[in-house]
C-alpha positions as YAML, in Angstrom:
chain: A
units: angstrom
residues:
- id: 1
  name: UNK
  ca: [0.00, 0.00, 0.00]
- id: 2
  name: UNK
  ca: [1.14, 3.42, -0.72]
- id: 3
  name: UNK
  ca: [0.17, 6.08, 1.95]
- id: 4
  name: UNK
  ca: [0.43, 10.06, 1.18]
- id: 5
  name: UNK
  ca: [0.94, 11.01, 5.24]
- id: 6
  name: UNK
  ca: [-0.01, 15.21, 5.40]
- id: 7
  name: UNK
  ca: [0.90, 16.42, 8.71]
- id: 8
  name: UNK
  ca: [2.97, 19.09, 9.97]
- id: 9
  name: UNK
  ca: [4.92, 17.65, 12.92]
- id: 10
  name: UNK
  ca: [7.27, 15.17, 12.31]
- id: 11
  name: UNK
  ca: [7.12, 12.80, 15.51]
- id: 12
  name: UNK
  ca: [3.52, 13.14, 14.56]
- id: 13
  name: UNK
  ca: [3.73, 11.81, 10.70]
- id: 14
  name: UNK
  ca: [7.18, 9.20, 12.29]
- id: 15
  name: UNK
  ca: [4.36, 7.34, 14.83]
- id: 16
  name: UNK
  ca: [1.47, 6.99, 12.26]
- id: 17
  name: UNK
  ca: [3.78, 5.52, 10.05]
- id: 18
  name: UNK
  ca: [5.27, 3.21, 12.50]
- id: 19
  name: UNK
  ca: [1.97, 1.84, 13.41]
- id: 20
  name: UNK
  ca: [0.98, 1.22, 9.71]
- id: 21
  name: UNK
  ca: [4.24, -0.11, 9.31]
- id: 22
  name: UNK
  ca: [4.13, -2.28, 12.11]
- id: 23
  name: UNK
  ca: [0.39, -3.64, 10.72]
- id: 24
  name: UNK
  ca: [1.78, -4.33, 6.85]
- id: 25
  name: UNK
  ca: [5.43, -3.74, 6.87]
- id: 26
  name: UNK
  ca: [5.54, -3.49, 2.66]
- id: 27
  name: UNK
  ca: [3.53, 0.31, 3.20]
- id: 28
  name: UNK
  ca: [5.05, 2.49, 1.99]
- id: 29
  name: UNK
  ca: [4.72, 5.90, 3.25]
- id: 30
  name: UNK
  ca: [5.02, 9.22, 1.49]
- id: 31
  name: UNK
  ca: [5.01, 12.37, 3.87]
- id: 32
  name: UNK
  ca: [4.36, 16.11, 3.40]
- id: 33
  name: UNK
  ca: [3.99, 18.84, 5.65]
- id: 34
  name: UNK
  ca: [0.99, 21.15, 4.46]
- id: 35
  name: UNK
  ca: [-1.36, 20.85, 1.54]
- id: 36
  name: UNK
  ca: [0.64, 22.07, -1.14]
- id: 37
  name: UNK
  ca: [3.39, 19.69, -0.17]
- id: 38
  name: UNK
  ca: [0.44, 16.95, -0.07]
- id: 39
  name: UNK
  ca: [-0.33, 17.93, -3.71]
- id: 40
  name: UNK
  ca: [3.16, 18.40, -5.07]
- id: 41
  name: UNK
  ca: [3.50, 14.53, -3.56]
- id: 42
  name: UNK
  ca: [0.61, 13.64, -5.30]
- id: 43
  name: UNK
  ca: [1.08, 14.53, -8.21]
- id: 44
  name: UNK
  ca: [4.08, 13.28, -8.96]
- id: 45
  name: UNK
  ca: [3.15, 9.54, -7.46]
- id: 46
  name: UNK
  ca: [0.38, 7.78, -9.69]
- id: 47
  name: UNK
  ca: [0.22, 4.72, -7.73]
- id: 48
  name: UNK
  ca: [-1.00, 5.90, -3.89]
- id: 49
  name: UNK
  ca: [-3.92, 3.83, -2.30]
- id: 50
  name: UNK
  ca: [-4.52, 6.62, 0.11]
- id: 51
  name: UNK
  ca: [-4.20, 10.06, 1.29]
- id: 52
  name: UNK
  ca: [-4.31, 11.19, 5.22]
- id: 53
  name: UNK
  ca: [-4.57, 14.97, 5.94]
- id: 54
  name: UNK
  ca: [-3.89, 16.72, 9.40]
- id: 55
  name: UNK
  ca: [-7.10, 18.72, 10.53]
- id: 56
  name: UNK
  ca: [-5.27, 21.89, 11.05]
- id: 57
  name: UNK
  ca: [-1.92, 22.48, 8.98]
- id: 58
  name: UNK
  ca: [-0.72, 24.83, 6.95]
- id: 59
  name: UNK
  ca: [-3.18, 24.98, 4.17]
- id: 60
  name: UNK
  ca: [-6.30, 23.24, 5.42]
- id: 61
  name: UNK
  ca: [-8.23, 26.22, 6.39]
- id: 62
  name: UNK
  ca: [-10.65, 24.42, 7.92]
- id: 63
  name: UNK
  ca: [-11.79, 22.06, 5.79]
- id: 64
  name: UNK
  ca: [-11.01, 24.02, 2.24]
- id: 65
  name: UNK
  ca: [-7.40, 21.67, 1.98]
- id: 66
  name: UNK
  ca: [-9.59, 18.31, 2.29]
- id: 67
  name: UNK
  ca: [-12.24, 19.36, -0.60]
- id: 68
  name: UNK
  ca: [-9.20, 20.85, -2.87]
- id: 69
  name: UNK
  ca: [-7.68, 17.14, -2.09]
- id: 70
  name: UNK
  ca: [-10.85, 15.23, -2.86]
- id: 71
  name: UNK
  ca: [-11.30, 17.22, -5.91]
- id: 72
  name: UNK
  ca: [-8.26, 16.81, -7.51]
- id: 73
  name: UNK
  ca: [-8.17, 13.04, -6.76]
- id: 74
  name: UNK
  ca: [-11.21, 11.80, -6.44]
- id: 75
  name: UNK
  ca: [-10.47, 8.14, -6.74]
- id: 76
  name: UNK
  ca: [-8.60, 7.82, -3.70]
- id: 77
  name: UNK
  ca: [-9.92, 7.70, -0.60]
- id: 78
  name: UNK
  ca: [-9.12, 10.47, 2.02]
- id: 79
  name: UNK
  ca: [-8.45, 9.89, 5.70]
- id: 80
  name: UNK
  ca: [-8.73, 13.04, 8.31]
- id: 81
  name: UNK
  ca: [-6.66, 12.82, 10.79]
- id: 82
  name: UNK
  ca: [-6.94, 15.01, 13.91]
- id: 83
  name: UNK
  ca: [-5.52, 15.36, 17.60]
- id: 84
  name: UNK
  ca: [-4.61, 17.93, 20.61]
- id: 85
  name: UNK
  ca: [-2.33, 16.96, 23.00]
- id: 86
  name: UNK
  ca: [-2.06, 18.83, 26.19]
- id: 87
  name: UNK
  ca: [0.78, 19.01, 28.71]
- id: 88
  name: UNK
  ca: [0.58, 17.62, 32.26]
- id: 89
  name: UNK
  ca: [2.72, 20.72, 33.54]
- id: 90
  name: UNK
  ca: [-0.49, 23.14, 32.64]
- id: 91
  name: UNK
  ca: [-2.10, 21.47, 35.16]
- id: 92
  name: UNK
  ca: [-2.62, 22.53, 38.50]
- id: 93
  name: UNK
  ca: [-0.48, 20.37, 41.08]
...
């Protein structure tokens, strides 16, 4: 399977594709950091099985990234991937 991974942290974009990895170790994973990178990937790659998109990167605005995705390939499906992480040391002792 190839994977287009969109998502602007790396440690972020590294764990997802350990864990697909780790499920079918022949994936092979593409990565970009914002739509445009997303697209540039895509575009020059006629053979991915799949894209998954960050909720909020550079170039999502809101949901505007995901439809420009969908739109320019719509025979692949589209994951959205989306998480907050918080740190302990906000919180009161």
């Amino acid at each position: 399977m190839r994977v287009l991974l969109a998502d602007d942290h790396d440690l972020v974009r590294d764990a997802v594709a350990a864990l697909m990895q780790a499920d079918d170790p022949d994936t092979i994973i593409l990565n970009a950091a914002s739509v445009q990178e997303a697209i540039t990937v895509a575009d020059q790659d006629d053979a991915l099985d799949i894209i998954v998109l960050d909720l909020k990167m550079p170039g999502m605005d809101g949901l505007n990234g995901a439809q420009k995705m969908m739109s320019r390939y719509p025979s692949l499906p589209l994951v959205i991937l989306s998480g907050t992480a918080t740190s302990l040391l906000s919180e009161p002792l």
